[in-house]
N, C-alpha and C positions, 0 to 999 in steps of 0.2 A: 504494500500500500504506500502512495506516495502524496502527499498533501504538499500540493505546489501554490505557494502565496501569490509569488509575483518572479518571472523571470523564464527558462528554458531549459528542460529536461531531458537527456538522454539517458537509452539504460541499455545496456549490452551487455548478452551473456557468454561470460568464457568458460571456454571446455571442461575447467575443472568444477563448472557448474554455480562459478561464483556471479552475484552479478552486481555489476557497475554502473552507481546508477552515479549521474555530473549533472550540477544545476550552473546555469549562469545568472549571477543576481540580477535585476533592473536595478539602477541604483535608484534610491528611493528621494533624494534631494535636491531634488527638481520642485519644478512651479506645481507637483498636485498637490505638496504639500496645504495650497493656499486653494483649494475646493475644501476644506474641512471643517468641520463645527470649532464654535466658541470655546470648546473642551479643550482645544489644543493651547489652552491659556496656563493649563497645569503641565510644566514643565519636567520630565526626568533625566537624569542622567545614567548610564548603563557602563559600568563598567568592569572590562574581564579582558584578561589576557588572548582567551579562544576565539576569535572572529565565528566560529560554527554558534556557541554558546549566546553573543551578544545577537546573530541575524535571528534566532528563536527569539529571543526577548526582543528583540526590535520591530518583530515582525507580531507579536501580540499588542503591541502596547500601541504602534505609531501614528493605527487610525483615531483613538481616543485623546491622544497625550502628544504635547513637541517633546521629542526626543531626541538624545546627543548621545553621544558614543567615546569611551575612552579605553585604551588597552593596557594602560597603566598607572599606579596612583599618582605620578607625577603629572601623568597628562590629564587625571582626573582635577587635579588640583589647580591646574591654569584654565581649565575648559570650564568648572563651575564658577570660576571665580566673575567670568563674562554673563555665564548661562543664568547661575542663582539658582538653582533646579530646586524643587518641591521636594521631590524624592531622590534620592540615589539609591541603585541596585547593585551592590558593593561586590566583589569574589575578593578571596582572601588570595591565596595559590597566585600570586603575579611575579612578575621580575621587577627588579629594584624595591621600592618598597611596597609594602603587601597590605591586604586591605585591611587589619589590623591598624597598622601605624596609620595609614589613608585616613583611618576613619578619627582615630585619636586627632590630625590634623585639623580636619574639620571641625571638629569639636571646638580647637582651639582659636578657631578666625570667628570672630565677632561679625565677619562677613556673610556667615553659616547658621546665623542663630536661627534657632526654629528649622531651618533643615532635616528632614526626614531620612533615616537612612536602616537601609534594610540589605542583611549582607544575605546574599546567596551564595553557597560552596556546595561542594561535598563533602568536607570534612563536617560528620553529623555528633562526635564523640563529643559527651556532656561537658566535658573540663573546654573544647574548643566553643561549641554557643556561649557557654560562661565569659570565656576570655572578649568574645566579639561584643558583648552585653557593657563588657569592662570598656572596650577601649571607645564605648559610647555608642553601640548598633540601640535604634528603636526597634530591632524585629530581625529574626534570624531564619531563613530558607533554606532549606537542604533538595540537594539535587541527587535524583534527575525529583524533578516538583509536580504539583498537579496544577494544569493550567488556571484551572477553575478557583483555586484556594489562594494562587499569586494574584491574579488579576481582582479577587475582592483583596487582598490586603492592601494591593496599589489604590482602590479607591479610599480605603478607610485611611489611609497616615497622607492622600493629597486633601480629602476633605476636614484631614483634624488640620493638616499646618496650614490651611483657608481657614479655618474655625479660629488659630491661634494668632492667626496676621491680624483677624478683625479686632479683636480681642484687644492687642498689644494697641493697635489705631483709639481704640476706644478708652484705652486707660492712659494712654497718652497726651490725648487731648481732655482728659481728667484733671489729670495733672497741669498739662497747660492752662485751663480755664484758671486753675487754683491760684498759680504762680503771676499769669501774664493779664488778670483782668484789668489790671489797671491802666494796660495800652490800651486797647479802643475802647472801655466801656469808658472810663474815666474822659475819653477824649468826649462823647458822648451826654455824662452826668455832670462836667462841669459847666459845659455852654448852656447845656437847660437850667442850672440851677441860676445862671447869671441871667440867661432873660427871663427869668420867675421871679426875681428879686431883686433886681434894680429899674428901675424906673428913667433911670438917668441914660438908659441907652440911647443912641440914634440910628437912623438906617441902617448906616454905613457897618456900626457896632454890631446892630444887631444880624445884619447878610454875614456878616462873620464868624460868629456865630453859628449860625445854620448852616454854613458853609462846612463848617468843622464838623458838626453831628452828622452832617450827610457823607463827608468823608468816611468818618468812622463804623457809620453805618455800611455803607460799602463793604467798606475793608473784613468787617464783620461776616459781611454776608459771602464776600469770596472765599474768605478761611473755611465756615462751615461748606461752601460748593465742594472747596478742594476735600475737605475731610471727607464728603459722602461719596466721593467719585474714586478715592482713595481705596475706601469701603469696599465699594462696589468690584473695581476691581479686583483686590483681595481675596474678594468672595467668589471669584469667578464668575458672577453675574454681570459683568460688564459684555455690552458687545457694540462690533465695528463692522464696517462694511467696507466692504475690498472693490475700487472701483479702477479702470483704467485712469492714469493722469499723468498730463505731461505736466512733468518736476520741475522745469526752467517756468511753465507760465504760474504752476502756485505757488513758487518761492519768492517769483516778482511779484505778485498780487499780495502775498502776503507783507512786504515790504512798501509797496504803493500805501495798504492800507493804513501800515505805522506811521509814515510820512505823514498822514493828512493830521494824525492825535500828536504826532511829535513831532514839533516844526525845528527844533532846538540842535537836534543831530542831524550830520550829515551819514545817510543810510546807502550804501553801496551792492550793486552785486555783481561778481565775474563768474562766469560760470565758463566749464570746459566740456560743458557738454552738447551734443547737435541738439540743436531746436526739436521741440516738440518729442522729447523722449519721454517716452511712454514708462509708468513704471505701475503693478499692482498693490494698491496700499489706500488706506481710508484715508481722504484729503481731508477731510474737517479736524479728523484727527492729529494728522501730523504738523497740520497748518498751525492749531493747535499750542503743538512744542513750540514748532519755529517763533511766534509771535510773540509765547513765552522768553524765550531765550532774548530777542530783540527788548521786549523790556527792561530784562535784568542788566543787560547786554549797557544799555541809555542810561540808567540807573545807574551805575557805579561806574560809569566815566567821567571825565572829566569833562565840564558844559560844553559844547557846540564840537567835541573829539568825535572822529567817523567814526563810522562802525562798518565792518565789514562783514559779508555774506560770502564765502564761496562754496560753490553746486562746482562736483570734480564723479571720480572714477578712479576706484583702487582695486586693484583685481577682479573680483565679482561682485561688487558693491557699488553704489553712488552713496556721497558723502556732501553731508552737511554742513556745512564749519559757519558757525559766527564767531567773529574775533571783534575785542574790543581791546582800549586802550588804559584798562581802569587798572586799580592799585594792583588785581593779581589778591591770589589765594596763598595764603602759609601752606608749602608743601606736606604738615605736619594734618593737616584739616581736610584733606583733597580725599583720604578715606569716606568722609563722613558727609560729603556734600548730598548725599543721593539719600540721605535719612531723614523721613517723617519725624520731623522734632528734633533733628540729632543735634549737634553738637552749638552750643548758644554763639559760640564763635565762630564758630564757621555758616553763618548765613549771609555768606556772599553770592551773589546770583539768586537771591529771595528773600525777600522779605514777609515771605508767608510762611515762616516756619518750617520749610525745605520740603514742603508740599508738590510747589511747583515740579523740582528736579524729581521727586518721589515719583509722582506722575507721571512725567516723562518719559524716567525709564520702563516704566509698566508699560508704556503705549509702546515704547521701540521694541523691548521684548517680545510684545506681541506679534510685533509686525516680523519677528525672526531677527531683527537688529539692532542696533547697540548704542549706547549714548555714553562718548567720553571728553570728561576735562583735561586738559593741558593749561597750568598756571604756577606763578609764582611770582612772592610779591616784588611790586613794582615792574612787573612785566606785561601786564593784560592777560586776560583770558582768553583761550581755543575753547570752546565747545563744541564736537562734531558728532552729526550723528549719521549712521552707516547701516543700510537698508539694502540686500540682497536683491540683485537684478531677477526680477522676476513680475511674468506682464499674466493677466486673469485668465 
């Protein structure tokens, strides 16, 4: 019996009655990736020295789940650090270091928190699930497995670390409310108490006033937007829609439209790629980041300093890059910029609490691609972001 996924089978039989059966793969990481449901927002990573062992699990998981692939724990360990994976499918039995130490590693990046990880081996003997328990496995597989039993434990530890994202978003912004009420509410409760109790106001006083509580109110209402969209994400219940767009006309439009709210910067774009390149990706969405980035981008430069756009082409990717000319990020902080709430210092490029960049990378993930900073102080910021050539 031969249960052929995706690819081409021959089988010949030799004299001594044995037979030989050869599949050729289709490689699976192409544009159908991007026919697939919303489910493909829970991210795994698989990794195992056996290419035989990784195409079975790749090949169970890939329609439900985006899936990565590594053959060893070093390459495990650069591929999640871009990826962020939900879950990892760990083997112990590798070359160099083994999925033991792998996993103890992971443990130890603050990059990995909340991370799922579930070793699959053969080694089934009590003292070794112990040891994998030890060096920090949430869940231990022994091989050969029953498809049935893997595929519900991959649901249960992607919907507990979506249960525990919301969770941490939620208690975070607990603690923010606790800490930080006194920036917009205050901005808020004083202007109303001045026009309630002075009489001596004028117009002018008092448009100022109101000017301030509508600020704040604003600013209010985006933090909570960003926090529910954050949420939402998290939870898997966010979705986008995949349309063709050429890239060069929505990064000028998206730019056009800054220009008209920011008259103060000069906003630039060169772009190396041919007119009207088509690319598959939700435009409201990524339009989105970019507009995001442009304001941060305005924000921390110095008055009327350009800001630059460039749309380029790095191997099988188009890339993003906004460069500005502001004070630069402490190389020290550059971990933490992509943290809901993270670090109180490092909120350059947002003043929302690090919401924005949070976001960000949810959406580039999404889309299979990447969102990175290049900074340091008194240098400017690079923000690029980097989206797989690939049309609907």
């Amino acid at each position: 019996f031969v249960h052929l996924i995706a690819g081409t089978c021959w089988a010949r039989l030799r004299a001594d009655a044995c037979m030989l059966i050869t599949y050729c793969r289709i490689d699976h990481r192409e544009p159908l990736l991007w026919s697939t449901s919303m489910q493909k927002l829970s991210r795994i990573l698989i990794v195992d020295d056996n290419p035989s062992n990784i195409f079975v699990l790749e090949e169970m998981l890939r329609d439900a789940y985006h899936v990565e692939t590594a053959e060893s724990g070093e390459e495990a360990l650069d591929i999640a650090a871009d990826f962020l994976p939900d879950l990892v499918l760990l083997d112990i039995m590798m070359p160099g270091i083994d999925g033991y130490e792998t996993c103890r590693r992971m443990r130890e990046n603050p990059v990995f928190a909340g991370m799922k990880i579930v070793m699959v081996s053969a080694k089934a003997m009590k003292s070794e699930r112990l040891q994998g328990y030890k060096a920090g496995a949430d869940d231990y597989v022994t091989k050969p497995f029953d498809e049935d039993e893997l595929q519900a434990k991959v649901r249960v530890y992607v919907r507990l670390k979506a249960a525990e994202d919301v969770g941490h978003i939620k208690s975070s912004m607990y603690a923010l409310l606790k800490h930080e009420h006194r920036t917009p509410l205050q901005g808020i409760l004083l202007p109303v108490q001045e026009l309630r109790t002075n009489p001596e106001l004028d117009l002018q006083e008092s448009a100022m006033f109101l000017e301030m509580i509508e600020q704040n109110t604003r600013r209010l209402q985006r933090m909570f937007e960003k926090v529910h969209t954050l949420g939402e994400m998290k939870a898997k219940h966010w979705n986008f829609e995949l349309a063709e767009t050429d890239l060069n006309a929505m990064v000028r439009q998206v730019i056009e439209e800054k220009k008209m709210l920011i008259s103060t910067c000069d906003m630039t774009m060169d772009t190396e790629l041919p007119e009207k390149t088509s690319i598959a990706i939700d435009p409201k969405q990524i339009s989105w980041v970019i507009a995001e980035l442009l304001d941060n981008a305005v924000q921390f430069s110095p008055l009327e300093a350009p800001v630059m756009v460039k749309v380029g082409q790095d191997n099988r990717e188009y890339t993003i890059t906004v460069c500005d000319q502001g004070d630069g990020i402490d190389t020290a902080l550059l971990p933490h910029v992509f943290e809901a709430f993270g670090h109180p210092e490092g909120m350059h490029h947002t003043k929302g609490y690090g919401l924005s960049l949070a976001i960000a990378r949810q959406i580039m993930l999404a889309h299979h691609g990447s969102i990175e900073i290049k900074s340091s102080k008194g240098q400017g910021t690079h923000v690029t972001l980097r989206l797989p050539e690939v049309t609907a």
